[in-house]
C-alpha positions as CSV (number, residue, x, y, z in Angstrom):
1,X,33.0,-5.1,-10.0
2,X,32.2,-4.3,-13.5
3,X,32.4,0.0,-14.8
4,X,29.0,-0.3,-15.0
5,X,28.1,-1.0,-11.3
6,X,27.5,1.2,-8.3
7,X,27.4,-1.3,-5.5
8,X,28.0,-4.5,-5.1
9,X,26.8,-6.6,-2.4
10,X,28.2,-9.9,-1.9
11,X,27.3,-12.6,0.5
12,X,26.9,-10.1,3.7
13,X,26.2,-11.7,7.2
14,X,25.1,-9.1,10.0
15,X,24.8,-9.8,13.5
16,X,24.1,-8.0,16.5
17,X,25.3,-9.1,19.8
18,X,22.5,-9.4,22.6
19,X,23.8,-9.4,26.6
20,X,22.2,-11.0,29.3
21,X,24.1,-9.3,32.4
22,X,24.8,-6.5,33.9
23,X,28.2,-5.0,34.9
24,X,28.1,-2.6,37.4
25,X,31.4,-1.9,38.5
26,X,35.3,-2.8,37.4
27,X,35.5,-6.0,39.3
28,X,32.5,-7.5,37.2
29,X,34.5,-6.7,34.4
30,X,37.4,-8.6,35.6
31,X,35.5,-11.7,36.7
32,X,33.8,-11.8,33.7
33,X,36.8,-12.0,31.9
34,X,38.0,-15.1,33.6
35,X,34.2,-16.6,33.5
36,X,33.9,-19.0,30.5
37,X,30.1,-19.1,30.6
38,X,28.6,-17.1,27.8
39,X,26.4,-14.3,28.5
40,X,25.6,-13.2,25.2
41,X,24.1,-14.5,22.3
42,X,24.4,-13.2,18.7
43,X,21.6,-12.3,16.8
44,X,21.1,-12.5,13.2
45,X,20.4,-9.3,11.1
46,X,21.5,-10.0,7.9
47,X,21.8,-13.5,6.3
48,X,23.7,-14.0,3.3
49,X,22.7,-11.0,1.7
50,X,24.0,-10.0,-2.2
51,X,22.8,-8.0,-4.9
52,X,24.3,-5.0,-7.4
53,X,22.9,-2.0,-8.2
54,X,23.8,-0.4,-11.1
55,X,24.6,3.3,-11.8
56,X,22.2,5.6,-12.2
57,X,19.5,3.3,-10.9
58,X,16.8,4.3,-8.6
59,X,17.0,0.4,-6.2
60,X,14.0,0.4,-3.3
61,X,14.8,-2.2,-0.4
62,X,11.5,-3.1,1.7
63,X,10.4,-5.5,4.5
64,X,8.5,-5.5,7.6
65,X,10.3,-3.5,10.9
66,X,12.5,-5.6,11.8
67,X,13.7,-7.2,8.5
68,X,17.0,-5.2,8.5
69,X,16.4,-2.3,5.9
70,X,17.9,0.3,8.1
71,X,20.8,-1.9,9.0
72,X,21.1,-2.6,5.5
73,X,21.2,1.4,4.7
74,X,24.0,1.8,7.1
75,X,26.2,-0.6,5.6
76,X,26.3,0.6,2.3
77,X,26.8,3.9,3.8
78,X,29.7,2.9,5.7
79,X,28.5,3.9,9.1
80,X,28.7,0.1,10.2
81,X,30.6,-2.9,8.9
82,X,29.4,-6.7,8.3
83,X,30.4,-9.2,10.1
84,X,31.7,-11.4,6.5
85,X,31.0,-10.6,2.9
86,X,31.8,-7.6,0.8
87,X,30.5,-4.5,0.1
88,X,32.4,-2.1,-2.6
89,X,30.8,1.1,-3.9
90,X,32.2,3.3,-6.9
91,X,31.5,7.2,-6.3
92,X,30.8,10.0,-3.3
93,X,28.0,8.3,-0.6
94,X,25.7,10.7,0.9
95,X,23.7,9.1,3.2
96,X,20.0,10.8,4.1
97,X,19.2,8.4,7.2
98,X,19.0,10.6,10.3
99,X,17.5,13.7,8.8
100,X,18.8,16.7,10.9
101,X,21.3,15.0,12.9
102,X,23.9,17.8,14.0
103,X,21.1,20.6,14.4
104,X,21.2,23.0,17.6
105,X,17.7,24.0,18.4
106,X,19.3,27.4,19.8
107,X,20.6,28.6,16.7
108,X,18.5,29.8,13.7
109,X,17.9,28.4,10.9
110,X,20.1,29.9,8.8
111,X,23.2,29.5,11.3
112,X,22.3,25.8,11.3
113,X,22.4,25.3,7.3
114,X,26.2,27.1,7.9
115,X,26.8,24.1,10.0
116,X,24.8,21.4,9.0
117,X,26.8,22.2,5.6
118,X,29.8,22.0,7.0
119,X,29.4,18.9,8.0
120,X,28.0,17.7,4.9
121,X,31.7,18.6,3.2
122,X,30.7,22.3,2.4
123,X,33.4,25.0,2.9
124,X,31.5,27.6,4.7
125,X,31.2,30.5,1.5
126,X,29.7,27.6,-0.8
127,X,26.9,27.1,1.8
128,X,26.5,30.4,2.3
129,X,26.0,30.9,-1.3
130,X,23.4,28.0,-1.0
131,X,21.4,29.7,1.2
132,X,18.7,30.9,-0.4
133,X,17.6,27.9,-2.1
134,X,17.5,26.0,0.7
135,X,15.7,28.3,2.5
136,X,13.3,28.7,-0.5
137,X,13.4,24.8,-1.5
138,X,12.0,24.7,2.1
139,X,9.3,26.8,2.0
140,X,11.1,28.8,4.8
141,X,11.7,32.0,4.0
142,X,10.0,33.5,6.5
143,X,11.9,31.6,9.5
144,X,15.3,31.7,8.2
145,X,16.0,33.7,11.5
146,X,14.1,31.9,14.0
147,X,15.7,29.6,16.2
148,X,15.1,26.2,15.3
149,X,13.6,25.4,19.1
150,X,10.5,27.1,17.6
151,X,10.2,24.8,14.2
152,X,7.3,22.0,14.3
153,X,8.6,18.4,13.7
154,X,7.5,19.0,9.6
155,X,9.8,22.4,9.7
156,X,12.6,20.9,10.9
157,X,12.4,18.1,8.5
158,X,12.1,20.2,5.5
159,X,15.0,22.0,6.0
160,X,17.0,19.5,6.8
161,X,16.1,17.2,4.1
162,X,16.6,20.6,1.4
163,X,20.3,21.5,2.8
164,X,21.0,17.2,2.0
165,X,19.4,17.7,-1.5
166,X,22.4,20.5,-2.0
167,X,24.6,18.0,-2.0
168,X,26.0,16.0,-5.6
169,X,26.3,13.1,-4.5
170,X,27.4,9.8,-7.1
171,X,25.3,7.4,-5.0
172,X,22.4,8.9,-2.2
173,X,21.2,6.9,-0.2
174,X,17.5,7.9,1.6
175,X,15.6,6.1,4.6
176,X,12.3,7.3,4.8
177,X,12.6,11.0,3.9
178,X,9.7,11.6,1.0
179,X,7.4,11.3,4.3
180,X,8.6,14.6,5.0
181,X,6.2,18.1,5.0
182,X,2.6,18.0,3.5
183,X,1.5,17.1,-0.4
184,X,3.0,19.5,-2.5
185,X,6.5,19.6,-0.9
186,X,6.1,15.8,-1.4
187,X,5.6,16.1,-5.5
188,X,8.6,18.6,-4.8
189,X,10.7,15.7,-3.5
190,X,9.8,13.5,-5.7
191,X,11.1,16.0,-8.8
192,X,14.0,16.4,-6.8
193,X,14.8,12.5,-7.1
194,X,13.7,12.4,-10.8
195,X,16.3,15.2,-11.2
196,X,19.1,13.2,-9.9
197,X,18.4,10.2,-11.9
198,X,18.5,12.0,-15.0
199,X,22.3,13.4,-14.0
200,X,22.9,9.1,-14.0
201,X,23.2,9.4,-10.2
202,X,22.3,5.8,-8.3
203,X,19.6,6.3,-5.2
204,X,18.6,3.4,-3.0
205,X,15.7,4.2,-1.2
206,X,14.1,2.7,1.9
207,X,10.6,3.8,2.5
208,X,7.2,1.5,4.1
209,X,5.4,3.4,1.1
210,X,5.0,0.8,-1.7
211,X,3.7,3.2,-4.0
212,X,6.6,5.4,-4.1
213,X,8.8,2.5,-4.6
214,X,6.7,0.8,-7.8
215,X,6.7,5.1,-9.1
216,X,10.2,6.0,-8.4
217,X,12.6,3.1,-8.8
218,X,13.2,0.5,-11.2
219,X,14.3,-2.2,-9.4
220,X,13.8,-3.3,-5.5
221,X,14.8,-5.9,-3.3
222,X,12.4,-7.8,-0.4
223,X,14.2,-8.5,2.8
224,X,12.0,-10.9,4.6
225,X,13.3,-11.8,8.4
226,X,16.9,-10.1,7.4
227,X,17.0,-12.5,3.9
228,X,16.3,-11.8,0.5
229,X,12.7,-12.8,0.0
230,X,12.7,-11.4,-3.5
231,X,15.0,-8.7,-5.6
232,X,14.0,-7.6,-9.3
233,X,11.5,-5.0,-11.3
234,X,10.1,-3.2,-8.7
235,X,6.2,-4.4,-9.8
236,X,7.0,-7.6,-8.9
237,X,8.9,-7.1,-6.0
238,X,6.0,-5.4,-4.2
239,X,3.8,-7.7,-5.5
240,X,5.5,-11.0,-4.0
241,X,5.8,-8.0,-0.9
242,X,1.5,-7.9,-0.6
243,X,1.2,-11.8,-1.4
244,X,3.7,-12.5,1.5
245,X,1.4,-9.9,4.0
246,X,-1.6,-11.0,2.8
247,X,-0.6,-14.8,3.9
248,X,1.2,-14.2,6.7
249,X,-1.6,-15.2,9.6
250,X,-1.1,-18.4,8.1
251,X,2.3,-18.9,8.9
252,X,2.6,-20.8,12.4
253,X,1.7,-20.7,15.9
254,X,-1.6,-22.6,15.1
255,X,-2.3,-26.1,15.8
256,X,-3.0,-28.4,12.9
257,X,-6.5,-28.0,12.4
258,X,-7.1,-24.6,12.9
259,X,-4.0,-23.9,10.6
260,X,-6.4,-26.0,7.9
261,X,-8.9,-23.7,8.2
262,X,-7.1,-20.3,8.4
263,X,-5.8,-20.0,4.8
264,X,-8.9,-18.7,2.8
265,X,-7.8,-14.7,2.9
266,X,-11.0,-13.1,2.7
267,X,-10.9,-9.9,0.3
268,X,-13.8,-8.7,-1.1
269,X,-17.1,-8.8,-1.3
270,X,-20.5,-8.4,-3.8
271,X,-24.2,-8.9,-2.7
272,X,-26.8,-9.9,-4.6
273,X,-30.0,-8.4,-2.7
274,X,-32.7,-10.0,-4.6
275,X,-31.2,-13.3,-3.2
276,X,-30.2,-12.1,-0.3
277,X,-26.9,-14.1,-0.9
278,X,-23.2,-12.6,-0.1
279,X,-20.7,-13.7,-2.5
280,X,-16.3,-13.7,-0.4
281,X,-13.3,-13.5,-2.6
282,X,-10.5,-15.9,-0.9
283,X,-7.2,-14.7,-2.1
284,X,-5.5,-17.4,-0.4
285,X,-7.8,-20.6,-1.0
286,X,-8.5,-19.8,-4.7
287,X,-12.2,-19.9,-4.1
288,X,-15.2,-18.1,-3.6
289,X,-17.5,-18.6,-0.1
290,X,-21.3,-18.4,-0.4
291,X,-22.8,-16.6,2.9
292,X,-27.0,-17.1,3.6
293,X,-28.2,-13.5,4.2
294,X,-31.0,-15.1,6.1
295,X,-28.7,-17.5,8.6
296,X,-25.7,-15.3,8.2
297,X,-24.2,-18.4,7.6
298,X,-21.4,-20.2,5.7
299,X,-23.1,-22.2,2.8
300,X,-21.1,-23.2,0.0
301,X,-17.3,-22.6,-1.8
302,X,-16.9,-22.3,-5.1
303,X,-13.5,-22.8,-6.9
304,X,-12.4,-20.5,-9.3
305,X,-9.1,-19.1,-10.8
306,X,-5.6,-18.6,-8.6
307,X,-5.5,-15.2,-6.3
308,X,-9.1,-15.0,-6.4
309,X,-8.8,-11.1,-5.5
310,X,-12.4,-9.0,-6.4
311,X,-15.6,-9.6,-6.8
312,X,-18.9,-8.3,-8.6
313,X,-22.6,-9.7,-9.2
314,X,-24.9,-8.6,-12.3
315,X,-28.3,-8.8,-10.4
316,X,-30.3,-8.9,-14.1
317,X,-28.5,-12.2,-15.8
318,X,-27.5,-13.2,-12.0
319,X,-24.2,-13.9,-12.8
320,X,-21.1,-13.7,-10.7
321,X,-17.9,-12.0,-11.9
322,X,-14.4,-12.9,-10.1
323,X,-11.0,-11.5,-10.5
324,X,-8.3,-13.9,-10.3
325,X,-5.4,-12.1,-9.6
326,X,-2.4,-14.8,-10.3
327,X,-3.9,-16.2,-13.2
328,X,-4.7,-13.6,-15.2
329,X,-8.7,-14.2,-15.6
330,X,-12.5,-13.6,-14.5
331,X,-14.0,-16.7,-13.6
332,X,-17.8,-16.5,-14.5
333,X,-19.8,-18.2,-12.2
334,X,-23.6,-19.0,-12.2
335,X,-25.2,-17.7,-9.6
336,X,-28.7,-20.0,-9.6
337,X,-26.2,-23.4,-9.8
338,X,-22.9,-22.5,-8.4
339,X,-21.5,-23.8,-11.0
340,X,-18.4,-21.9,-13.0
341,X,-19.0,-21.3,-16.3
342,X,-15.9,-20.1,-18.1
343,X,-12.6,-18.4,-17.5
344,X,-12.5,-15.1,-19.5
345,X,-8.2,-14.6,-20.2
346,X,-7.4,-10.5,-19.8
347,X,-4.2,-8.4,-19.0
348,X,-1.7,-9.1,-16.2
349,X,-2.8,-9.5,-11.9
350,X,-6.6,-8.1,-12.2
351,X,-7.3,-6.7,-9.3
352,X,-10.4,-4.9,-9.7
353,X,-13.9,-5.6,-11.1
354,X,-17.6,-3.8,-11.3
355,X,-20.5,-4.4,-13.9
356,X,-23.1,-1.7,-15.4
357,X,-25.7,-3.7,-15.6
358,X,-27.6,-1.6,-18.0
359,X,-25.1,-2.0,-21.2
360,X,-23.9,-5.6,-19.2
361,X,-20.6,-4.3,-19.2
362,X,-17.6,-5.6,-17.1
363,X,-15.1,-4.0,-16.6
364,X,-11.4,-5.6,-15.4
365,X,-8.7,-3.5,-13.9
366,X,-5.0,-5.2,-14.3
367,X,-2.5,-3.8,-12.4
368,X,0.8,-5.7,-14.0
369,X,-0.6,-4.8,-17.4
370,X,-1.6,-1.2,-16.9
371,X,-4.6,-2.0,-18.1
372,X,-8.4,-1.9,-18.2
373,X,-10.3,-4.8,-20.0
374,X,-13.7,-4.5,-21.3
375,X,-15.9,-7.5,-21.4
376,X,-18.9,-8.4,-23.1
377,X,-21.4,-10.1,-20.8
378,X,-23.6,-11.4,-23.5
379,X,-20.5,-13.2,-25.5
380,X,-17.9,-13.1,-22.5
381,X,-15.3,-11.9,-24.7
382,X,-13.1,-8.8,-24.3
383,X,-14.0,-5.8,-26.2
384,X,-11.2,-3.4,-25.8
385,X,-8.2,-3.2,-23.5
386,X,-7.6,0.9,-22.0
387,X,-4.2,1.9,-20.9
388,X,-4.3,3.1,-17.7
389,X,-1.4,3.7,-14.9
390,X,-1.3,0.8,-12.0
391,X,-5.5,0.5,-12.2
392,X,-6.4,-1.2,-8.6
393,X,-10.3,-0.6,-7.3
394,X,-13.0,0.7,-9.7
395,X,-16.8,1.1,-9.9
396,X,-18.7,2.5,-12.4
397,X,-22.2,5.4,-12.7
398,X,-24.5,3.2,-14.6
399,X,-26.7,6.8,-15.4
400,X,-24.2,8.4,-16.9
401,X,-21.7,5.4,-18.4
402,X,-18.9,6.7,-16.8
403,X,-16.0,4.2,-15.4
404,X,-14.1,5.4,-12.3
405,X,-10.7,3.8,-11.8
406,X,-8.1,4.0,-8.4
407,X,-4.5,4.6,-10.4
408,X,-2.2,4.3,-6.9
409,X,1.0,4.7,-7.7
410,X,-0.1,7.8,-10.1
411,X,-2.1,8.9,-6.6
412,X,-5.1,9.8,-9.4
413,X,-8.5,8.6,-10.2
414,X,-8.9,8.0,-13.7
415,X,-12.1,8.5,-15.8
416,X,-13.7,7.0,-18.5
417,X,-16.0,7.0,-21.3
418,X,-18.2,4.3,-21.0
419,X,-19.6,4.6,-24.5
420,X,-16.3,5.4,-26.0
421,X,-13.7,3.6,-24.3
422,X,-11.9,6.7,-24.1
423,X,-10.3,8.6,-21.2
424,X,-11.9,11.7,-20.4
425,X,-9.4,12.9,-17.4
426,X,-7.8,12.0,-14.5
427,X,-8.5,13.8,-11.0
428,X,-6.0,14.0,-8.7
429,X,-6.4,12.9,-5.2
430,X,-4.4,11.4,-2.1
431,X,-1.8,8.8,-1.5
432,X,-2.0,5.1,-2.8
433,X,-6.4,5.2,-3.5
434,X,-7.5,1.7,-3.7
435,X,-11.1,1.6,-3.2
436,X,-13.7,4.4,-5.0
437,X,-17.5,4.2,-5.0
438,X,-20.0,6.6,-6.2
439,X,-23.1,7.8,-5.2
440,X,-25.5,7.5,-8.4
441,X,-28.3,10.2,-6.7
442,X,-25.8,12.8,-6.0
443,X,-23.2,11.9,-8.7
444,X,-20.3,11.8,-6.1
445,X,-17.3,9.8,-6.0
446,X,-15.8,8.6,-2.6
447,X,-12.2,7.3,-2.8
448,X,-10.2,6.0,0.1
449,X,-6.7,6.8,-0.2
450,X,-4.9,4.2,2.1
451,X,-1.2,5.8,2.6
452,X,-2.7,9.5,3.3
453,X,-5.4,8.2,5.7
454,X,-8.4,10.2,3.9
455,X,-10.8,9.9,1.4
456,X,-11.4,12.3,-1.6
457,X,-14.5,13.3,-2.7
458,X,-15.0,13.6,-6.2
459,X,-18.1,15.6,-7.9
460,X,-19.0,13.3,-11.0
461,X,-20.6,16.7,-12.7
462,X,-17.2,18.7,-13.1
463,X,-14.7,16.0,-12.6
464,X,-13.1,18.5,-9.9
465,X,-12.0,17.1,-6.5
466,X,-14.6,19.1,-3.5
467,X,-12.9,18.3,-0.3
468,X,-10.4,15.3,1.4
469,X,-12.2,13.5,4.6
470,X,-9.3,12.9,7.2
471,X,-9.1,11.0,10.6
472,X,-9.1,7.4,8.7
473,X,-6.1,4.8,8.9
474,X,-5.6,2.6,6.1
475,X,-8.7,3.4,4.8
476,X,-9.1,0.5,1.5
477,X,-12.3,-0.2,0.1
478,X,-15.8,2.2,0.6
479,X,-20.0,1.3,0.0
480,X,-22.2,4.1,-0.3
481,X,-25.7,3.4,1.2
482,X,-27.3,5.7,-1.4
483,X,-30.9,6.1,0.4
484,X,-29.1,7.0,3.4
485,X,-26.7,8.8,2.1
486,X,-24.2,7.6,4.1
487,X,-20.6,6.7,3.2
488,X,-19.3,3.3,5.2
489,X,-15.2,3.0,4.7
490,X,-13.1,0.2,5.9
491,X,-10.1,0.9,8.1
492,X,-7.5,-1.8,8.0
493,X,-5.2,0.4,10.3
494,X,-7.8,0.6,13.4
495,X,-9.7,-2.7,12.4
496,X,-12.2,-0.6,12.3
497,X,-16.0,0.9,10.5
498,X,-16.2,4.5,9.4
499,X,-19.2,6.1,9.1
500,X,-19.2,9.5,6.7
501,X,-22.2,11.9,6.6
502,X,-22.4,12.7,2.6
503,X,-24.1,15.8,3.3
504,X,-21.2,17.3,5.6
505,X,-18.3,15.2,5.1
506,X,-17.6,14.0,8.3
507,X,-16.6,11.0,10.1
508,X,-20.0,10.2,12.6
509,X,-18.2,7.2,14.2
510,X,-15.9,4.5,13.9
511,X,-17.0,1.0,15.0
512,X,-14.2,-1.7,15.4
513,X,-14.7,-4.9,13.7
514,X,-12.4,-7.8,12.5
515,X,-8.8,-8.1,12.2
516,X,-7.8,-6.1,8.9
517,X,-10.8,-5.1,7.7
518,X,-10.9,-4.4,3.6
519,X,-13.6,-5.3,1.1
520,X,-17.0,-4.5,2.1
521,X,-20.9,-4.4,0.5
522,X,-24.3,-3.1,1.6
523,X,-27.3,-5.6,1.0
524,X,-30.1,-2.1,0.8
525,X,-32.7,-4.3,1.4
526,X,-32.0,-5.7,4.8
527,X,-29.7,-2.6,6.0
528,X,-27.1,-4.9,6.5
529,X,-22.7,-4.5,5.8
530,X,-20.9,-7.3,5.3
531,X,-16.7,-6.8,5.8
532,X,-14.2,-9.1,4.5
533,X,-11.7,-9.1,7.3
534,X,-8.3,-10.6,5.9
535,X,-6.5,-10.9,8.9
536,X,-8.7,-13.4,11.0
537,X,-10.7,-14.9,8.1
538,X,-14.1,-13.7,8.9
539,X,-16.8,-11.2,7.9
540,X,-18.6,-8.9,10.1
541,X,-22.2,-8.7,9.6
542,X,-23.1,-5.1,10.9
543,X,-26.3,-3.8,11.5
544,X,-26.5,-0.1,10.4
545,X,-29.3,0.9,12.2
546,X,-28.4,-0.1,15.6
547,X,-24.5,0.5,15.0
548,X,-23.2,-3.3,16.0
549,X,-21.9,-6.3,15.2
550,X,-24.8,-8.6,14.6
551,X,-22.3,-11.6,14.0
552,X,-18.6,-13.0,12.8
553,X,-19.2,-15.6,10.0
554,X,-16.1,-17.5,9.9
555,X,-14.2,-18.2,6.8
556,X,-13.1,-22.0,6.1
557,X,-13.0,-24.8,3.8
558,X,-14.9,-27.2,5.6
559,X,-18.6,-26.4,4.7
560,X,-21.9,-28.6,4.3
561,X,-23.7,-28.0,0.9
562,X,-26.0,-25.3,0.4
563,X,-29.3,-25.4,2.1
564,X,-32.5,-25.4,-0.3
């Protein structure tokens, strides 16, 4: 292992040994002893495992539950051992997995810093010197002398998590602990992190947050099914992380035919009302699907460009916009013929598009490239390109020119001058926003903010945030029926419709549609939602009126040609 390397990982097999009797007493010990039959089987964990982690790098491992991060975390903390390979690690370990573990809930909080500090290596006057800024790191200071029996789950937490951040570590290793106390202790923990990394300490991080993990480290590995799916730049990683989700109901289990038609990945969706046709954005099957407004029916696909991932329609010129996310384009489709028209190059995985159809503006936002491209739709050439931090879901106020975009690692929504080009400010709002829609009579903006399960409301006049909507899970994309004003959010969480008054901000009621709900549209001329769901490969047609399900239009390759 080279000076420059904090852990190596080489070739690491994990297995855990499952039993399939009981022994009750000493003499079923015995006899088992002298019973060849097997009644255990070993279960793979970890399989053939390797990587290095430099020093001073911040390294994120993530996976599914049950892909072996935690195991993972415990091996390079020492607290278990492999069953083959090697694992060698240069520098002091402090492992922050079980947050708390060694607390008595009858003593206060201070005597349980004395202690907890003890065990962390402390002698007791250095963590009695340490006190205070725990206590204060905390937010405690007022229940420093309250016994810990009387601290809520977050409490407890917090001051566990601040007594571990006393410690100066060479490598810390964390499992899910920036989940810990509300918002601003959050940004606290996050400082606390950066400040390590600057001292050239190495932190490897396990969290189900993908946002913190492309904003904190700089490299992360992908354990898929306890292997290595994928380990590099921590953009990437996440990214092959979201293309493996997003195609995993077509992975099995299904007989042959219906595993042909369950591969389209449904995404997003645009409506063009004054031809009452819905336009579906299939991630997986690199094509668009035509819906009839009138039938509710599956008419027509339409290939366009790899990862086809968002979708917007220009009602004036009637031309269909599509953002292919793994090739780097907009496909330009007509929407009289179907036919595609041209394949507009921009920056790197666009993953959000709108249109102002009164300058015939489109605008592109590229994750990879950290960028927003600005396309003329008279020439279909790019006008500008606008840095902008990991741009995801935008829309745009067409009466006052003003571009809205999701940022969700920077947990911000950014905004622009439309006539300019030019950043005006960014608004801060809640974790990981992917979807944001404004109201253009009331000059609101509605963004859902998937990893803190609440949407922020925006007012378009001040550029201040008014209020965060909770009581959502997974909330991704939003439509905002502006005659009603009425606010309609997608909940991939619940598999489930929210329904937000504008006028109060409150959720009215959730209706449960199909199997991981996210892009959805509002045709305001039949009162009628349309919902990509991703997970079965359907969209619900809802009725808002009458609150139901009016019908499940199934998403698949084989389709007839359009009907005249």
């Amino acid at each position: 292992m080279t000076s420059d390397i904090a852990i190596d990982v080489q070739n690491v097999y994990k297995n855990f040994r499952i039993y399939h009797e009981k022994r009750n007493s000493i003499y079923d010990q015995v006899s088992s002893t002298f019973n060849r039959k097997k009644h255990f089987e070993d279960f793979p964990i970890l399989q053939d495992i390797s990587f290095q982690i430099k020093k001073g790098e911040m390294f994120g491992i993530i996976g599914l539950n049950g892909s072996g991060k935690t195991t993972l975390l415990r091996l390079l903390a020492g607290i278990m051992r492999p069953n083959s390979g090697k694992i060698e690690t240069r520098g002091k370990i402090v492992p922050l997995i079980a947050l708390g573990t060694g607390f008595s809930p009858e003593l206060t909080a201070r005597d349980n810093i004395i202690l907890n500090g003890m065990i962390l290596g402390f002698t007791k006057k250095d963590i009695i010197g340490k006190i205070d800024a725990i206590i204060g790191f905390a937010e405690l200071e007022k229940f420093v002398d309250i016994k810990l029996k009387n601290f809520s789950t977050g409490m407890h937490a917090r001051l566990a998590f601040s007594i571990a951040m006393q410690v100066d570590p060479d490598i810390l290793i964390v499992d899910e602990v920036l989940s810990v106390g509300d918002v601003p202790f959050q940004e606290k923990s996050f400082n606390a992190f950066m400040s390590f990394k600057k001292k050239g300490k190495t932190i490897v991080f396990v969290t189900h947050n993908l946002s913190q993990i492309t904003r904190l480290c700089d490299r992360a590995i992908f354990l898929n099914k306890g292997k290595i799916q994928k380990v590099g730049n921590a953009n990437e990683v996440v990214n092959e992380f979201y293309k493996i989700i997003e195609n995993k109901d077509n992975e099995t289990k299904l007989d042959t035919q219906e595993h042909t038609l369950r591969k389209c990945s449904p995404t997003c969706i645009a409506i063009n009302p004054d031809t009452n046709l819905i336009y579906v954005a299939n991630g997986t099957s690199n094509n668009i699907s035509v819906i009839e407004g009138y039938t509710n029916k599956l008419v027509e696909n339409i290939s366009v460009g790899n990862g086809a991932r968002d979708i917007c329609v220009n009602t004036k010129t009637n031309l269909i916009y599509v953002a292919n996310r793994d090739s780097n384009s907009v496909s330009v489709i007509d929407g009289t013929t179907h036919s595609l028209i041209t394949n507009i190059p921009v920056g790197n995985a666009p993953r959000g598009i709108t249109v102002n159809e009164k300058t015939n503006l489109i605008y592109v936002a590229n994750r990879d490239s950290v960028s927003l491209s600005v396309i003329d739709g008279n020439t279909n050439r790019v006008l500008n390109n606008i840095i902008i931090a990991d741009p995801q879901g935008i829309c745009v106020n067409y009466k006052t020119d003003l571009i809205y975009v999701a940022s969700s690692s920077a947990n911000m929504v950014s905004i622009i001058d439309g006539k300019t080009n030019q950043m005006i400010t960014n608004v801060k709002v809640g974790n990981f926003p992917i979807g944001v829609a404004v109201n253009t009579k009331t000059n609101l903006i509605y963004v859902a903010n998937r990893d803190s399960n609440s949407v922020s409301v925006i007012d378009g006049n001040t550029n201040t945030l008014l209020t965060t909507i909770e009581s959502l899970i997974g909330p991704h994309y939003i439509a905002v029926d502006e005659n009603d004003n009425k606010i309609y959010v997608t909940n991939s969480g619940t598999n489930s419709l929210s329904k937000i008054d504008g006028l109060t901000n409150k959720v009215t009621y959730d209706l449960t549609v199909g199997n991981y709900p996210v892009g959805i549209s509002i045709n305001p001329k039949t009162g009628l939602i349309y919902i990509a769901n991703q997970g079965d490969d359907s969209v619900s047609v809802v009725n808002i009126t009458t609150r139901k399900v009016l019908n499940a239009v199934k998403i698949t390759y084989n389709v007839l040609s359009r009907s005249n």
